[in-house]
C-alpha positions in Angstrom: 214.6 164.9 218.6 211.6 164.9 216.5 207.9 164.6 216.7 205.9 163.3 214.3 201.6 164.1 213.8 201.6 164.7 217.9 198.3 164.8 219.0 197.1 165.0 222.8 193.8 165.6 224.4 192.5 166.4 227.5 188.5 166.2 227.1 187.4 168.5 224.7 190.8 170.2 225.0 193.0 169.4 221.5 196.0 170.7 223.6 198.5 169.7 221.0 196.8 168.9 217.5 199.0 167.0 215.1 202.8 168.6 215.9 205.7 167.7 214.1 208.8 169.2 215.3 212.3 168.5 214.0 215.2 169.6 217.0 219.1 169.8 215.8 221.3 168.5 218.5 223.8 170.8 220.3 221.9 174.3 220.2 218.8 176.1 222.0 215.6 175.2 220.1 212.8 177.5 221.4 209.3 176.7 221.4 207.3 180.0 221.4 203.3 180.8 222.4 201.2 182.3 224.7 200.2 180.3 227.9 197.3 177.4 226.8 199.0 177.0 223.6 200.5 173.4 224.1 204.0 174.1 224.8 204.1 172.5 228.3 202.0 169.4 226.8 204.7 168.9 224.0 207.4 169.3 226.7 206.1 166.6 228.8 205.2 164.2 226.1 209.2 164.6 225.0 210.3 164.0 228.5 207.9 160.3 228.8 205.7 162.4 231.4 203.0 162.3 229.3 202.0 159.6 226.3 200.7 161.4 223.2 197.0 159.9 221.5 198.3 159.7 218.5 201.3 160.4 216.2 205.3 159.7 217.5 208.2 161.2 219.0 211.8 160.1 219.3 214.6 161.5 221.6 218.2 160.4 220.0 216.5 157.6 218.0 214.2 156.3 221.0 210.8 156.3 221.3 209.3 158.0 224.3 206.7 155.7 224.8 208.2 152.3 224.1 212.0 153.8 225.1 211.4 156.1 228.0 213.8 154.5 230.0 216.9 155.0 227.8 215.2 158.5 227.2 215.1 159.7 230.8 219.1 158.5 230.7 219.5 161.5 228.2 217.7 164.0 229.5 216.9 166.5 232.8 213.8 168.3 233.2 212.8 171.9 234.8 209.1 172.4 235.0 207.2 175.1 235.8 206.4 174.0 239.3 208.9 173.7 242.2 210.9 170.2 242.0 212.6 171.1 245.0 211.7 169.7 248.2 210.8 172.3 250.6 211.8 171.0 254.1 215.2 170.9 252.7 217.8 173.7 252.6 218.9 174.8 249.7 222.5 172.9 249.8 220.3 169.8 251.2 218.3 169.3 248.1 221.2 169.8 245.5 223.2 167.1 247.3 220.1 164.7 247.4 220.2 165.2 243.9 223.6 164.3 243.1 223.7 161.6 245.2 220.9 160.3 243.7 222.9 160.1 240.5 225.7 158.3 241.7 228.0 161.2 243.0 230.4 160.3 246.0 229.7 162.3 249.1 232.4 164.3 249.1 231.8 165.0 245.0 228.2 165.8 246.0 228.8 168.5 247.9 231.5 170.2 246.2 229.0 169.9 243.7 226.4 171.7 245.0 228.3 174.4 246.5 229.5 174.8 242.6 225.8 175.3 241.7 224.7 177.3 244.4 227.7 179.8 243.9 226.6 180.1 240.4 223.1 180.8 241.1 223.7 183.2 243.8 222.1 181.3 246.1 225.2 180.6 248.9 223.5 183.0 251.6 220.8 181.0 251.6 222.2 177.5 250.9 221.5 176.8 254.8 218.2 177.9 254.6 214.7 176.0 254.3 213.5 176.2 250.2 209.9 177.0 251.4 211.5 180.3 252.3 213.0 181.0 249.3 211.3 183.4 247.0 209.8 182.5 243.9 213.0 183.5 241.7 215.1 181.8 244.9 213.2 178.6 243.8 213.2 179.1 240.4 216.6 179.4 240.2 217.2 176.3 242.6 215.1 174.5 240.1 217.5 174.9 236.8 220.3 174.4 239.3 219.2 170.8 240.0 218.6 170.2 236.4 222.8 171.0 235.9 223.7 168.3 238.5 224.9 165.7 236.0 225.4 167.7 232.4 222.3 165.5 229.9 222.4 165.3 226.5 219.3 167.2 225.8 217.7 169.7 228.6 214.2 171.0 228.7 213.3 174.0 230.1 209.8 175.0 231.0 209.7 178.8 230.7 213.2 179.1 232.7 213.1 182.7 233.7 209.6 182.6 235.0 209.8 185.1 238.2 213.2 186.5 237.9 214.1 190.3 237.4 215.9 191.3 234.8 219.7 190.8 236.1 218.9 187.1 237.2 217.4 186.3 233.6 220.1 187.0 232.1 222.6 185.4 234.0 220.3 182.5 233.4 220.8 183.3 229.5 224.8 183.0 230.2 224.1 179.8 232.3 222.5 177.8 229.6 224.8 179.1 226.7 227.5 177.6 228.6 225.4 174.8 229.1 225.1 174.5 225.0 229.1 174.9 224.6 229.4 172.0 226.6 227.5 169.7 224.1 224.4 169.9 225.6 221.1 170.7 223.2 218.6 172.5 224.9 214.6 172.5 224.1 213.0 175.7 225.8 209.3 176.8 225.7 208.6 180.8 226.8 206.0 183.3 226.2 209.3 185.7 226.2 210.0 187.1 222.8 213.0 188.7 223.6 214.2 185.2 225.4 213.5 183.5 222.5 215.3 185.9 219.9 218.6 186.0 222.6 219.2 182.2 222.8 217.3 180.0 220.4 219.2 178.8 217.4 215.9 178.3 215.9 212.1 178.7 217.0 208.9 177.1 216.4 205.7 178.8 216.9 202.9 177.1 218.5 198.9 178.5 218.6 196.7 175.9 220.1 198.8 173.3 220.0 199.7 173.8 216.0 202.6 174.7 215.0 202.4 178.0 212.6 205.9 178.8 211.8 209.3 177.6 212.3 212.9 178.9 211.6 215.5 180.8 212.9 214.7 184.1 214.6 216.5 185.9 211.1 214.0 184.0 209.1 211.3 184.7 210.9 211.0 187.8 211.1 212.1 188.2 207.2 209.0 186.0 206.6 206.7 188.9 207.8 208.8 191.0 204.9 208.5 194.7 206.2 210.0 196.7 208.7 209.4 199.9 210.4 211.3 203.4 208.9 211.7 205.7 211.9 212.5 209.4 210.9 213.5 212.7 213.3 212.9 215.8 212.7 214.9 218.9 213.3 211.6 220.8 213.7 208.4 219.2 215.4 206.9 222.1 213.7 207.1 219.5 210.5 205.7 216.7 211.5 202.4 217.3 210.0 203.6 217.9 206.7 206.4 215.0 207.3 203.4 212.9 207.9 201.5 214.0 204.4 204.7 213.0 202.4 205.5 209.7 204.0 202.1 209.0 204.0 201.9 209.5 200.2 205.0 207.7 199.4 205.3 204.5 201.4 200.8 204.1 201.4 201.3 203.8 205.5 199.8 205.7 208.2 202.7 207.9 209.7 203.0 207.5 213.8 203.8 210.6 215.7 205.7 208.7 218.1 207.7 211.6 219.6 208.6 215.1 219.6 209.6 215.0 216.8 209.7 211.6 215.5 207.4 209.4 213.0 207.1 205.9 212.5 205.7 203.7 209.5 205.1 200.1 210.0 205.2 197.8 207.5 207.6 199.5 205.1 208.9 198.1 201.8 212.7 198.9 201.8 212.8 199.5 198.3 210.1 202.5 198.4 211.8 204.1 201.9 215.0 205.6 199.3 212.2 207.6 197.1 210.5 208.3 200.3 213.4 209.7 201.8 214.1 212.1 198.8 211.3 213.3 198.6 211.1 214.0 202.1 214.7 216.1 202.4 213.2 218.2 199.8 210.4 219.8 202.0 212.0 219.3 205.7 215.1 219.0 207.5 215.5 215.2 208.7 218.4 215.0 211.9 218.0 211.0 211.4 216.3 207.9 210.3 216.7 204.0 210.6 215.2 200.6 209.2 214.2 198.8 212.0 213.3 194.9 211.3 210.0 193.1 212.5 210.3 192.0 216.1 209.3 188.5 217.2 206.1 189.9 218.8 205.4 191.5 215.4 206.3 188.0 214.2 203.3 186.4 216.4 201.2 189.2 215.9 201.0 188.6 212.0 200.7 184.8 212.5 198.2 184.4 214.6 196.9 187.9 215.0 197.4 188.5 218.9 200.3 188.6 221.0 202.2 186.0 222.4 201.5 187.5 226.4 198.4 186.5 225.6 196.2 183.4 226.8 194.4 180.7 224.6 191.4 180.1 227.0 190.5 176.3 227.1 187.1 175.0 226.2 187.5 172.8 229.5 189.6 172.7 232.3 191.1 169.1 232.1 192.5 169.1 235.5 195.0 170.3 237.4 196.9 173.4 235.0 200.6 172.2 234.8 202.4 175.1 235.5 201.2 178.4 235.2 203.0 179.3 239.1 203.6 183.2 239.9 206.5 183.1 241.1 207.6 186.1 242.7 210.8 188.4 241.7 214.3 186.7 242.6 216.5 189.2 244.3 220.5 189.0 242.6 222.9 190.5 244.7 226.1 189.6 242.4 227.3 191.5 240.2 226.2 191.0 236.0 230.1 190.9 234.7 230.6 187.4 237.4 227.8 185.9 235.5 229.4 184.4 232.8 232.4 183.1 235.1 229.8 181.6 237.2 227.8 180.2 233.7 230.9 177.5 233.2 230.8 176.8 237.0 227.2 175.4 236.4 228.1 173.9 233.3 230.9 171.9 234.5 230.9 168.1 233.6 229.8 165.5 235.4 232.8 163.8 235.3 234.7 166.2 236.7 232.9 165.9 239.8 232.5 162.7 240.7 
C-alpha cells in the first residue's frame, strides 16, 4: 500500500497536506498523532471512503479511486464510530455480518460464537448492542472486522475505551491476526500501542508526515537518552547534582529520594560522568534509559502526541473522536492469546 503527494481538504482545513506513505505487506504499520492530525482522513481515503484532491494511493497495485471495488475485496474497516447496529444483540449483528459475506447459516453462527468468545462478549451475546458499554462496542466493532480474515485491515484507534486488560488482549488479537498473513494499518494517539505492535511507524502533524521508521530507529533518531542514578544517601543528592551537572552539561532531576535523572545524555560522556561521580558518593545503581516514543513526538513537533491540532474550521461532522466508556473484561489475561487465534481463524475454515 502506498500513497503518493496525498492531499485532502475540507474548507480551509489542509487535513492531510501532500502524504506519501509506503506500507510493507504482512506486519502492523502504525500511523501515529495527536487527534486533528489527519490520521483518520488518510485512513478513509485508503479504504475508498474518501477521494483525495490531489496526489494517489494504491492498495495491492489498485487505485482507490479508479479501483475501489477490487480494493474493498481486500480490505475490512474498524472506525472510530460504532458499525454495529444497535437494535441487534450482540450474536445478531456478527451473524448479519457473515452472512453478508457468503457464510452458510450454520458457518455463520459458529462463527460468531468464535468471535464473541474471544472478545469476552458471550454473557452478553443475547443482549441489545445499544446496551453495551463503550469498550462492549468497541470490542464488538474489531470483532466484525475478523469475520472473513482481509488482506490488509485498518484500525481506527482500536483500543479506544478499553481498560488496560482488554487492550491488551486486543494487542494479542491482532498479532494473531498478522501471523495469519494479514497486514494491518493502525492509527493511535497511544505511544505505547504504537511501540508494542507496529513493525514500523509514521508520524503525522497536521496531516504531514514528520518522521518514519521502526520504533528502534526512531527513537535513535532523537540520539540521547536519560542516565538515572540512586543514591545510597539522599543526603548527596545536592552534590550528586553539582557533578553530573558539570560532567554531562544537563540539568540533574531530583526525581526521588534519592534518585536523579539527566535527559538528553550522550552515552559516551555518562562513563566519565560516572567516575567521577563514585569518587565523591556512594551510587546503589544507575541505568541508560532510551528516548520514549512520546519523547520521540515531543522533539519533532514540539508537543505531545495526547494533544489536539485545533482546526481553523470545523468542516462538518468530526469523524470519530467518540468517548467511549471503559470495557469491563472479566476473563482472565493468560486465555487471551488462546482466544487471539480463535479470532484469527480463516475464513475458510468456517464456511
Amino acid at each position: 500500500m502506498e500513497t503518493v503527494g496525498v492531499v485532502k481538504s475540507f474548507g480551509a482545513t489542509k487535513a492531510v497536506d501532500g502524504l506519501d506513505l509506503a506500507v510493507p505487506a504482512g506486519a502492523v504499520y502504525g500511523v501515529l498523532g495527536p487527534n486533528g492530525a489527519g490520521k483518520t482522513t488518510t485512513l478513509r481515503i485508503l479504504a475508498t471512503l474518501l477521494a483525495p484532491d490531489a496526489g494517489s494511493a494504491r492498495v495491492f497495485g489498485h487505485d482507490v479511486v479508479r479501483d475501489a471495488n477490487r480494493v474493498r475485496e481486500r480490505i475490512s474497516l474498524t472506525g472510530q464510530f460504532a458499525s454495529v447496529d444497535n437494535d441487534l444483540t450482540g450474536v445478531e449483528n456478527l451473524v448479519l455480518l457473515a452472512r453478508l459475506h457468503g457464510y452458510r447459516p450454520a458457518a455463520a453462527r459458529e462463527r460468531a460464537r468464535d468471535l464473541l468468545e474471544a472478545f469476552d462478549l458471550v454473557e452478553a451475546a443475547e443482549r441489545p448492542a445499544r446496551g453495551y458499554s463503550g469498550g462492549m462496542r468497541r470490542r464488538l466493532d474489531v470483532a466484525a472486522g475478523l469475520i472473513v480474515r482481509p488482506q490488509l485491515m485498518f484500525l481506527d484507534e482500536p483500543t479506544t475505551g478499553l481498560d488496560p486488560r482488554s487492550r491488551n488482549e486486543v494487542w494479542d488479537i491482532i498479532r494473531a491476526t498478522v501471523e495469519r498473513g494479514t497486514t494491518v494499518l493502525l492509527t493511535t494517539q497511544y505511544l505505547e500501542e504504537a511501540d508494542q505492535l507496529a513493525q514500523r511507524v509514521a508520524v503525522i502533524d497536521h496531516g504531514k508526515l514528520v518522521a518514519e521508521g521502526t520504533p528502534g530507529e526512531l527513537k535513535a533518531s532523537v540520539g540521547r537518552g536519560s542516565l538515572r542514578i540512586e543514591l545510597r544517601d539522599p543526603a548527596d543528592v545536592p552534590e550528586a547534582s553539582r557533578i553530573l551537572v558539570g560532567a554531562l552539561g544537563a540539568p540533574a532531576e531530583n526525581t526521588g529520594r534519592a534518585e536523579l535523572t539527566v535527559r538528553g545524555t550522550d552515552p559516551r560522556s555518562v562513563a566519565r560522568a560516572l567516575g567521577e561521580l563514585t569518587q565523591t558518593v556512594e551510587v546503589d545503581d544507575f541505568s541508560m534509559d532510551r528516548p520514549s516514543l512520546d519523547e520521540v513526538f515531543l522533539a519533532l513537533t514540539g508537543r505531545p502526541a495526547t494533544s489536539e491540532v485545533p482546526p481553523a474550521r470545523k468542516p462538518g461532522r468530526k469523524q470519530g473522536g467518540r468517548d467511549a466508556g471503559p470495557g469491563r473484561r472479566d476473563t482472565r489475561a493468560d486465555r487471551s492469546k488462546s482466544r487471539a487465534d480463535t479470532a484469527a481463524t480463516t475464513t475458510e475454515e468456517t464456511r
